[in-house]
C-alpha beads as a LAMMPS data file, in Angstrom:
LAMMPS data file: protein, C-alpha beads

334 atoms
333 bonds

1 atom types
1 bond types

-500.0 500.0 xlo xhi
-500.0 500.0 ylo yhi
-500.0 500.0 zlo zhi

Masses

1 110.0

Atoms # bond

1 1 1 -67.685 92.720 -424.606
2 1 1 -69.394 91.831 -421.212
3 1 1 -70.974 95.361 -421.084
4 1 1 -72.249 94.639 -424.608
5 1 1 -73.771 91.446 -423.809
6 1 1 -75.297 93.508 -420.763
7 1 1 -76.809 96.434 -422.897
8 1 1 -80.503 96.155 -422.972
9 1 1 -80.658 96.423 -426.902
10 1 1 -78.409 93.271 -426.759
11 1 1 -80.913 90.953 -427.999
12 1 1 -82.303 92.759 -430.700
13 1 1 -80.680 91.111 -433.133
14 1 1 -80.594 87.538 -432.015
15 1 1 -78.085 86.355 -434.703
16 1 1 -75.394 89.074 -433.894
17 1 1 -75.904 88.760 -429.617
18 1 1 -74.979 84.458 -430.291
19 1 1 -71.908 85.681 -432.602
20 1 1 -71.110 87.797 -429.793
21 1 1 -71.382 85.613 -426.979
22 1 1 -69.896 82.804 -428.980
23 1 1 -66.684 85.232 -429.275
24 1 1 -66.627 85.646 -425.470
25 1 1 -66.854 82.182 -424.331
26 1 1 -63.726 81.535 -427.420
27 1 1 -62.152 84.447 -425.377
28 1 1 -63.018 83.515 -422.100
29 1 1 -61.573 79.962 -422.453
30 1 1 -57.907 81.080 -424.018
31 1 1 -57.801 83.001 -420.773
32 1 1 -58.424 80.610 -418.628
33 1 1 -56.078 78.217 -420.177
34 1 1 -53.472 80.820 -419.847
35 1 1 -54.124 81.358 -416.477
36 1 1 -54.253 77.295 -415.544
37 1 1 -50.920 77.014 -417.200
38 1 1 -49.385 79.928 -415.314
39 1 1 -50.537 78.322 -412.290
40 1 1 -49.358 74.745 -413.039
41 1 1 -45.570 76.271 -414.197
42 1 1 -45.705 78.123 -410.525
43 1 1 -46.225 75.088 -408.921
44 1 1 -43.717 72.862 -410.858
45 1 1 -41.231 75.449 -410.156
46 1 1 -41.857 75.247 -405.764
47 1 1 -42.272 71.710 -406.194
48 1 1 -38.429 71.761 -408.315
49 1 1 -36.787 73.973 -405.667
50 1 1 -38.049 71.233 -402.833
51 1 1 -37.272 68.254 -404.725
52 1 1 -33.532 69.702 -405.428
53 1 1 -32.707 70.524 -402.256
54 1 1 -33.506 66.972 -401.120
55 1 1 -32.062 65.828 -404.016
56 1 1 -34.962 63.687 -404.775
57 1 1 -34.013 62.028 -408.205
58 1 1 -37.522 60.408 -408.706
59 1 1 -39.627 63.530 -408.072
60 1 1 -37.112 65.944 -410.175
61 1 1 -38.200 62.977 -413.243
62 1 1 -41.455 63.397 -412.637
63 1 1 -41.320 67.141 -413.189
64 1 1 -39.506 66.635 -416.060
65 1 1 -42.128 65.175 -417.664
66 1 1 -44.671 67.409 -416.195
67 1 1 -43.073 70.388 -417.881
68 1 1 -42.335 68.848 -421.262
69 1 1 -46.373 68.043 -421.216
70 1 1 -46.972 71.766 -420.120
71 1 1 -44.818 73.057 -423.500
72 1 1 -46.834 71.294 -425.933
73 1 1 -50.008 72.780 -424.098
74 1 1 -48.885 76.184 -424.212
75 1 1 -47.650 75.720 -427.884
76 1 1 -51.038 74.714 -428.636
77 1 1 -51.758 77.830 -427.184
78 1 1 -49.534 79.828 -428.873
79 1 1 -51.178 78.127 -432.161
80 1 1 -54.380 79.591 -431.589
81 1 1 -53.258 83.142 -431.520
82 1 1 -51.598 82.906 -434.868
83 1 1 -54.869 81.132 -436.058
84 1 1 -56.460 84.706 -435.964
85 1 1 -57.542 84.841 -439.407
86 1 1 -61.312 85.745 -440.602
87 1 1 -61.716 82.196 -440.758
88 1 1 -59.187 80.133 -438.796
89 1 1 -61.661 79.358 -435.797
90 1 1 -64.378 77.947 -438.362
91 1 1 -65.311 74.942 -440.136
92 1 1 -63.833 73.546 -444.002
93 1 1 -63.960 72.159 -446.763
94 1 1 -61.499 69.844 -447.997
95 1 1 -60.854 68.829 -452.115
96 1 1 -58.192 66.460 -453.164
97 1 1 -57.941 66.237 -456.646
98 1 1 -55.581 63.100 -458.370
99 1 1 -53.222 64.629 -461.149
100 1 1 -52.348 62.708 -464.202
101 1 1 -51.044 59.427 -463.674
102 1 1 -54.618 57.330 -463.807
103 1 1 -54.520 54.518 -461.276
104 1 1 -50.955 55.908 -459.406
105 1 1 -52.475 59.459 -458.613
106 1 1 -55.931 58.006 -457.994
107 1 1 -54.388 55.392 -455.491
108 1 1 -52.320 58.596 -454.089
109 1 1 -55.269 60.371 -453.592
110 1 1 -56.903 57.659 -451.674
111 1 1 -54.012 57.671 -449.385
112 1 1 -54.252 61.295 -448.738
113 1 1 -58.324 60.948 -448.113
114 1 1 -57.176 58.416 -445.342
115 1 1 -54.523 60.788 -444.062
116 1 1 -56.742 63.370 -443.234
117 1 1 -59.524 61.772 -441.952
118 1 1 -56.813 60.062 -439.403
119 1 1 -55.353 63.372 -438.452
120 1 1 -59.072 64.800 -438.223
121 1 1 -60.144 61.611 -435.448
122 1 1 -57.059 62.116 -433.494
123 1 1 -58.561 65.726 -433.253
124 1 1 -61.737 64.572 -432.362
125 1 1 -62.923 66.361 -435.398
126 1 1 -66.615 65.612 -437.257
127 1 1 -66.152 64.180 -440.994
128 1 1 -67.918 63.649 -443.374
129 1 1 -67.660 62.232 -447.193
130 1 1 -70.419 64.273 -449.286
131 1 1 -69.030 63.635 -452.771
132 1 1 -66.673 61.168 -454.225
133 1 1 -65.390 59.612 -457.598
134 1 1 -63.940 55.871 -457.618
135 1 1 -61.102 55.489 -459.669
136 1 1 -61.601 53.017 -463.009
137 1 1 -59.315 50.252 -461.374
138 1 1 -58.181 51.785 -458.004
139 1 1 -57.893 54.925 -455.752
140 1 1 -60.251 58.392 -456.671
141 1 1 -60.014 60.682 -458.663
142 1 1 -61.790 63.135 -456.460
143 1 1 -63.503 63.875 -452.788
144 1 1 -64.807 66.184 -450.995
145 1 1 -64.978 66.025 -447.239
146 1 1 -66.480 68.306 -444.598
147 1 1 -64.841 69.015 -441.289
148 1 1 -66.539 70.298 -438.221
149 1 1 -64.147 71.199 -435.278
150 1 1 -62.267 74.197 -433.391
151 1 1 -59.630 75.727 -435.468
152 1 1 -60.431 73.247 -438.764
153 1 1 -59.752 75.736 -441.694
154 1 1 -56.647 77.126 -439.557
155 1 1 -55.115 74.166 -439.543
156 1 1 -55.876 72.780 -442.668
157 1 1 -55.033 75.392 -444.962
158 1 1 -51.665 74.614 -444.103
159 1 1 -52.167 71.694 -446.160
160 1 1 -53.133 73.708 -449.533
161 1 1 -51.034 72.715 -452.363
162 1 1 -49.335 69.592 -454.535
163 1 1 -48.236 66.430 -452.902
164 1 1 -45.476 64.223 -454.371
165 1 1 -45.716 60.553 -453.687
166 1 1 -42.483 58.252 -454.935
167 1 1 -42.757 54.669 -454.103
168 1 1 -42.629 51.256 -455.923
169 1 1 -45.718 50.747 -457.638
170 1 1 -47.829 47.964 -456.824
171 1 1 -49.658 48.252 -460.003
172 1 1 -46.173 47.667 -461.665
173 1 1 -45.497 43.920 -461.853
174 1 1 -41.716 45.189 -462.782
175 1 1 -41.530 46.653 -460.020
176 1 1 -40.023 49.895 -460.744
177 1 1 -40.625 53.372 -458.582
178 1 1 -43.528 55.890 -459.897
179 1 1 -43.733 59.396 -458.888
180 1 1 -47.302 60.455 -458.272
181 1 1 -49.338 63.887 -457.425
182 1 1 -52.638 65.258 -456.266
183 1 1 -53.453 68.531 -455.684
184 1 1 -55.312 69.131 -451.854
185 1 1 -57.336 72.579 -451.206
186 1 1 -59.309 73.675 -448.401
187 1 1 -62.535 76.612 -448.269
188 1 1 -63.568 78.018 -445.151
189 1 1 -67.141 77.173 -444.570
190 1 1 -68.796 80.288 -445.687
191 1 1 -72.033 81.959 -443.378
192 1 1 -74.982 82.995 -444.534
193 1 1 -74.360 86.402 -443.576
194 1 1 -71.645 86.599 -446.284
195 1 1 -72.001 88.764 -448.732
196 1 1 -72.499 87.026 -451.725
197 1 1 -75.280 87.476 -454.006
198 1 1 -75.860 84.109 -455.589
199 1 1 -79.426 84.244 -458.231
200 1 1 -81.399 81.307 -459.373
201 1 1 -80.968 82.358 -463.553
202 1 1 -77.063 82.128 -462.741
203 1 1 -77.357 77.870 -461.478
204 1 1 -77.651 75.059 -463.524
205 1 1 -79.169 72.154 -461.181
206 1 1 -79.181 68.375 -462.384
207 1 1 -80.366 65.270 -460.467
208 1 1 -78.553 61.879 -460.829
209 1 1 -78.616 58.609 -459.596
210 1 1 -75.952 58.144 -456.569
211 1 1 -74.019 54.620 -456.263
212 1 1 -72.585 55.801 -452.866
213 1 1 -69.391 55.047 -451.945
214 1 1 -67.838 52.164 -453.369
215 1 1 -70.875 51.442 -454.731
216 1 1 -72.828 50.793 -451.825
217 1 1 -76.330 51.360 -451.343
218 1 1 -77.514 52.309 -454.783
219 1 1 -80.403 54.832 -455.100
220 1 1 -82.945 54.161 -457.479
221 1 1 -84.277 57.704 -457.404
222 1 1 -82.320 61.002 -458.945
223 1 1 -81.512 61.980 -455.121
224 1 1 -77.515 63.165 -455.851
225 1 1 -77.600 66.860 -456.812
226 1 1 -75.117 68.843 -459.359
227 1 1 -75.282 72.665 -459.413
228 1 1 -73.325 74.428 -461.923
229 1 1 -73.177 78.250 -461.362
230 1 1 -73.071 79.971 -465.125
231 1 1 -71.135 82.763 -465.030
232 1 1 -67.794 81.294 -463.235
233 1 1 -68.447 77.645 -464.337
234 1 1 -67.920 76.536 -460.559
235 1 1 -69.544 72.840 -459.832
236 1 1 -70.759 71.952 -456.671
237 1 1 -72.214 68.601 -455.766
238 1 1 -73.087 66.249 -453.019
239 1 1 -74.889 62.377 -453.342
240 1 1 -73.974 61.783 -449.686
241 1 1 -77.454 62.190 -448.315
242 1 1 -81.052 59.997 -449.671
243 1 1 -83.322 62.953 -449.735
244 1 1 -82.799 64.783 -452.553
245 1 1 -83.415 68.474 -450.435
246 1 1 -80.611 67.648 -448.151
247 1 1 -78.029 66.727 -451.412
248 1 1 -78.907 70.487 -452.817
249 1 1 -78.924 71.926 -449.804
250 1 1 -75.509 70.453 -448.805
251 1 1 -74.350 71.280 -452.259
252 1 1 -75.381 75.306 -452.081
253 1 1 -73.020 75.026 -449.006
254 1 1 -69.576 73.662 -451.125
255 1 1 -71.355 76.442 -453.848
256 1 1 -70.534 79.349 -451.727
257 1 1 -66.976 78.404 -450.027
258 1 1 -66.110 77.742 -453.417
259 1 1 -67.436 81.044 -455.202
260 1 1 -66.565 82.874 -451.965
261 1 1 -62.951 81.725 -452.484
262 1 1 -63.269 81.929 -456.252
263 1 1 -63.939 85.826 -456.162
264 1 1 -61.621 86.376 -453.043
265 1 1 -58.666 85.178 -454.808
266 1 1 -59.308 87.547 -457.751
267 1 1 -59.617 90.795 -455.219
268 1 1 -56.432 89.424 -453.769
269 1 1 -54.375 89.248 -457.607
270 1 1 -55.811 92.753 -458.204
271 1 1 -54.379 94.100 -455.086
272 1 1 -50.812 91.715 -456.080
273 1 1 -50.878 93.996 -459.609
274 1 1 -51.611 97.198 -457.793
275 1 1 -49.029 96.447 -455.470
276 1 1 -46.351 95.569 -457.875
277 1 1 -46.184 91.625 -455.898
278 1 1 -45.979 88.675 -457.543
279 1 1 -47.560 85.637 -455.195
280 1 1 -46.902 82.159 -455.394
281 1 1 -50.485 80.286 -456.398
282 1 1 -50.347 77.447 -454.000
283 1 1 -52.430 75.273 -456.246
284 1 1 -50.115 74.809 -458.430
285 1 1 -46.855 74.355 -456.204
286 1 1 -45.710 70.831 -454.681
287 1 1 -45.512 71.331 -450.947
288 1 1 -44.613 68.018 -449.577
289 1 1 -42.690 64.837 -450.649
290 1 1 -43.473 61.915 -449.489
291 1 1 -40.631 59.109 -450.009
292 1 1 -41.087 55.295 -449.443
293 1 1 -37.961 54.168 -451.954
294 1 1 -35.463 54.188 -452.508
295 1 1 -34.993 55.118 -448.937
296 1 1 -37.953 56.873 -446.455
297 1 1 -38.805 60.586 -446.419
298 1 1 -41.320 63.117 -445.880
299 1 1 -40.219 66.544 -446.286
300 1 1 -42.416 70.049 -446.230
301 1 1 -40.462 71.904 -449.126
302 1 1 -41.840 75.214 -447.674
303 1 1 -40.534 74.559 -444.320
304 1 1 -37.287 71.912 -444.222
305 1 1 -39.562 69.917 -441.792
306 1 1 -38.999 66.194 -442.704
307 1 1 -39.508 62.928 -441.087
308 1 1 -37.878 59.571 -441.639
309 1 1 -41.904 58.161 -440.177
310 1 1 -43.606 57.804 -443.245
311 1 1 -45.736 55.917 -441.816
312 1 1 -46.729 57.954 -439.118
313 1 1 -47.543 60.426 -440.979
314 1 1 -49.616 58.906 -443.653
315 1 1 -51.505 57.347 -440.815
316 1 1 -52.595 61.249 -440.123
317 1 1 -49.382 62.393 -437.551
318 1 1 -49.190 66.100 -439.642
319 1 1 -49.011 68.330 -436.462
320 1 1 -45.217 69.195 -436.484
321 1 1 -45.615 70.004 -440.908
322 1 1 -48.633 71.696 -439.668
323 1 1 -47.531 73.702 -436.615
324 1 1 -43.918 74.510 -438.291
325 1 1 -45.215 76.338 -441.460
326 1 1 -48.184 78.144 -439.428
327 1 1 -45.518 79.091 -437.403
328 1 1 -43.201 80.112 -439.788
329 1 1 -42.425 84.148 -439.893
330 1 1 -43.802 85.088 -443.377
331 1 1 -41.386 86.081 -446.176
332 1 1 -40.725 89.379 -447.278
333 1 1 -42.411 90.889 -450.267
334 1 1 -40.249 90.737 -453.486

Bonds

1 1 1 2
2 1 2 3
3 1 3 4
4 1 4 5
5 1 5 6
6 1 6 7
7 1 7 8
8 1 8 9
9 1 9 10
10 1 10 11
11 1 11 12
12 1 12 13
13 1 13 14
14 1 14 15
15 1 15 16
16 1 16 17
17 1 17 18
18 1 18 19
19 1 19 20
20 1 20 21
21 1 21 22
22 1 22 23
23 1 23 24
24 1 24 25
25 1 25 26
26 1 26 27
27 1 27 28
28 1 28 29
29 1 29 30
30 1 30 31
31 1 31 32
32 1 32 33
33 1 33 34
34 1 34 35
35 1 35 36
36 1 36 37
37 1 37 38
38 1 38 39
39 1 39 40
40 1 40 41
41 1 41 42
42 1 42 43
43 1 43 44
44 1 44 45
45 1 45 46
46 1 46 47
47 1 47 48
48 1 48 49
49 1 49 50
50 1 50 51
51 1 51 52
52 1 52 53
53 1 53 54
54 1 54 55
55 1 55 56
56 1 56 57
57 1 57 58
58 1 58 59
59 1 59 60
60 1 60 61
61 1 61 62
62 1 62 63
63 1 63 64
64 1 64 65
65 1 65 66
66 1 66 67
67 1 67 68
68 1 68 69
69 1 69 70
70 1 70 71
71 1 71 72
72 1 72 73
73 1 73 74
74 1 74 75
75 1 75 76
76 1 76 77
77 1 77 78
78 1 78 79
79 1 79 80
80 1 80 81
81 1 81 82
82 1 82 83
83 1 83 84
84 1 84 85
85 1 85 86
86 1 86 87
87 1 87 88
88 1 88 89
89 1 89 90
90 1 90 91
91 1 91 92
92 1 92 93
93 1 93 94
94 1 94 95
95 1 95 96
96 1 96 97
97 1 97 98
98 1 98 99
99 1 99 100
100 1 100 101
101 1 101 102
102 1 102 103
103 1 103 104
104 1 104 105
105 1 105 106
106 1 106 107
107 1 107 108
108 1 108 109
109 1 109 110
110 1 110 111
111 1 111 112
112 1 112 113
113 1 113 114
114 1 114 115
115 1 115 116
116 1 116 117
117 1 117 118
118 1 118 119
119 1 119 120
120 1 120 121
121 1 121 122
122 1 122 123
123 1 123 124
124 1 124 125
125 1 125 126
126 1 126 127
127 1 127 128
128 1 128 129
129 1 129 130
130 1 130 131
131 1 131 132
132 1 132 133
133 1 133 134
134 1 134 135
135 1 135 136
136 1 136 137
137 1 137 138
138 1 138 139
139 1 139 140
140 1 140 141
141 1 141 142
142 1 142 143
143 1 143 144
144 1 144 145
145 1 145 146
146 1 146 147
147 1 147 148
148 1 148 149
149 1 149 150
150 1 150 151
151 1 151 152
152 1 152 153
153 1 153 154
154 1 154 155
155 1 155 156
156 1 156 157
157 1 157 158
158 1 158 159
159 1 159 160
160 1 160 161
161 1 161 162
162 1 162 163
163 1 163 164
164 1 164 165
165 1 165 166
166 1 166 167
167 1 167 168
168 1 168 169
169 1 169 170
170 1 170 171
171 1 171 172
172 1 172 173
173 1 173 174
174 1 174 175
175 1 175 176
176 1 176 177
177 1 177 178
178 1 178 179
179 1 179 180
180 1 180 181
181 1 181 182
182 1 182 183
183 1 183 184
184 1 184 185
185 1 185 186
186 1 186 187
187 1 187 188
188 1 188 189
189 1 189 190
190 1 190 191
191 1 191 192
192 1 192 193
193 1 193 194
194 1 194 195
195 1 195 196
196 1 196 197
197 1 197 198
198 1 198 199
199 1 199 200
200 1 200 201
201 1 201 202
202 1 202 203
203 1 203 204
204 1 204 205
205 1 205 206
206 1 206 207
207 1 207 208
208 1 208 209
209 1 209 210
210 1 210 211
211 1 211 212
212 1 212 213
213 1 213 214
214 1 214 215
215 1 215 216
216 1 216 217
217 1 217 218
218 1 218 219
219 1 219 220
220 1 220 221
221 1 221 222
222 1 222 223
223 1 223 224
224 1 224 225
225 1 225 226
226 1 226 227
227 1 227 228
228 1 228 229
229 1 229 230
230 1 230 231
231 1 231 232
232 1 232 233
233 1 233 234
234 1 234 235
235 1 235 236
236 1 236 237
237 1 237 238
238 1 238 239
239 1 239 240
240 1 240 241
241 1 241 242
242 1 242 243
243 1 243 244
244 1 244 245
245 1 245 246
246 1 246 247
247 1 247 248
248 1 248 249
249 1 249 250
250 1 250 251
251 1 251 252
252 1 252 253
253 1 253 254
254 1 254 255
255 1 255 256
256 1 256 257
257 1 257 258
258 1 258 259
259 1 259 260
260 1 260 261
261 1 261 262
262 1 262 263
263 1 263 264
264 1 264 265
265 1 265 266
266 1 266 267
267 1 267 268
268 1 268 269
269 1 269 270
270 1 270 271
271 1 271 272
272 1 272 273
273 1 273 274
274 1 274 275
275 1 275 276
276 1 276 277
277 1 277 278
278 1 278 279
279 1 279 280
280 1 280 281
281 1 281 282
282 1 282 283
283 1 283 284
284 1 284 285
285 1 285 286
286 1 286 287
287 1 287 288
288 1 288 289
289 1 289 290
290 1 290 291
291 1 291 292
292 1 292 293
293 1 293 294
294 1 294 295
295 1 295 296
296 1 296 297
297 1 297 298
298 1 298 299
299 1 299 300
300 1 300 301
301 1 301 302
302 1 302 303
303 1 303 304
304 1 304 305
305 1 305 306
306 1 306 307
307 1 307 308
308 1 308 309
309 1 309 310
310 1 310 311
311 1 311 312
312 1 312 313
313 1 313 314
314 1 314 315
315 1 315 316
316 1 316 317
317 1 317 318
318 1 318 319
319 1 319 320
320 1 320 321
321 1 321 322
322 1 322 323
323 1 323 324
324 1 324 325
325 1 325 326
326 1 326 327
327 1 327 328
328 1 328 329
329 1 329 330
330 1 330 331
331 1 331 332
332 1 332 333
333 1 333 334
């Protein structure tokens, strides 16, 4: 790769040479941290022999705690090597949808949005909100939220599938325990340099007014955007931004990941039927439970990971569900 970057027709194609060198620097830095923690383990290891043989109890804690923090480093970066799909190292785009249920899902949902976007901070990830629906009384009914960071779509599309809420309702004023779903998917943000031929005669734009998130900062110009491609039906939209040319452009952006993802998943149930496999749709299979009566529970049905710390985790601590399933040896075709 370094006597690529050093060819003199390197630059010819500016776009390709900053792909390229963006690649290095990704490879560049895994090595590096590799090589620190090699180094660091060595040195534990002298500084373990010395410590025992003066049996110095305080020291031999210290290490201890040195290594511990040295396995969840290199577990971090055993993470990235199984995050080696197309898209793994890129951006997303993440939907949560609230199933039937009105005001219970809707609340759900809420819950969820607030989930993620506390996982995403502790990850020093960029959010942001580009299209949302308020429930009728509480909650929403949809969102759509885009994540800029290292490793986003890896992580998150660990997350794709149903999640089961049971709790006490407190919209019931009996008091009794509701079960509630909503449905969470994730699209890896999609380059230009995709191939995907998208033609104006195929979109359907509208302009609307935007009320902004809980009806904040009302526009009173048609700045939110709607784009309807034809001939899959696929909506895209985004009232996030004032200008008008930022809402479309933003919404041609959720257009592709979704038709990108749209036409990917058909190649992938022709090659299924070719290849005589039937594949679990994970849109439509409940993933996680999350308990809060009669007793406390969160439990990754794919996995067996659970938790007693609801709250934890719905205040965005999802690394171990997360890091257990990505880690998880797939299953043998059937």
């Amino acid at each position: 790769m370094e006597e690529q970057a050093a060819a003199p027709e390197f630059w010819g194609d500016a776009e390709k040479a900053q792909k390229v060198l963006k690649e290095q620097r990704d490879l560049r830095q895994t090595l590096d941290q590799h090589a620190s923690l090699v180094k660091r383990v060595q040195d534990e290891r002298e500084l373990l022999e010395l410590a025992a043989a003066e049996e110095d109890a305080e020291t031999l804690k210290g290490i201890e705690a040195a290594l511990a923090e040295l396995g969840r480093q290199l577990r971090g970066l055993e993470l990235t090597t199984v995050l080696s799909g197309e898209y793994d190292k890129g951006n997303a785009l993440l939907s949560i949808n609230a199933g039937a249920g009105g005001t219970e899902s809707q609340d759900w949902a809420q819950m969820l949005l607030r989930m993620y976007l506390r996982w995403a901070e502790t990850k020093k990830f960029k959010t942001e909100i580009i299209d949302i629906l308020a429930g009728e009384e509480a909650g929403i009914k949809n969102v759509t939220v885009n994540l800029e960071g290292a490793y986003v779509y890896g992580y998150l599309r660990a997350e794709i599938g149903v999640h089961r809420l049971v709790r006490i309702s407190p919209f019931d004023a009996n008091k009794r325990r509701h079960t509630s779903f909503a449905s969470v998917f994730v699209y890896p943000e999609v380059s230009d340099d995709i191939d995907l031929t998208i033609e104006d005669k195929e979109l359907r734009i509208d302009t609307y007014r935007s009320s902004g998130h809980g009806g904040q900062h009302i526009n009173v110009t048609d700045s939110a955007v709607r784009i309807t491609h034809l001939p899959t039906g696929i909506v895209a939209q985004c009232q996030n931004e004032r200008s008008q040319h930022k809402n479309k452009a933003v919404a041609m952006k959720v257009l592709r990941a979704r038709l990108y993802d749209y036409y990917k998943r058909q190649k992938d149930e022709e090659m299924s039927k070719l290849e005589g496999v039937k594949q679990a749709i994970a849109w439509g299979s409940q993933i996680r439970s999350y308990v809060l009566a009669p007793y406390q529970l969160v439990k990754d049905h794919r996995t067996n990971e659970e938790t007693g710390n609801v709250v934890a985790v719905l205040d965005g601590d999802l690394d171990r569900f997360i890091e257990t399933f990505l880690f998880k040896p797939p299953e043998p075709a059937a």
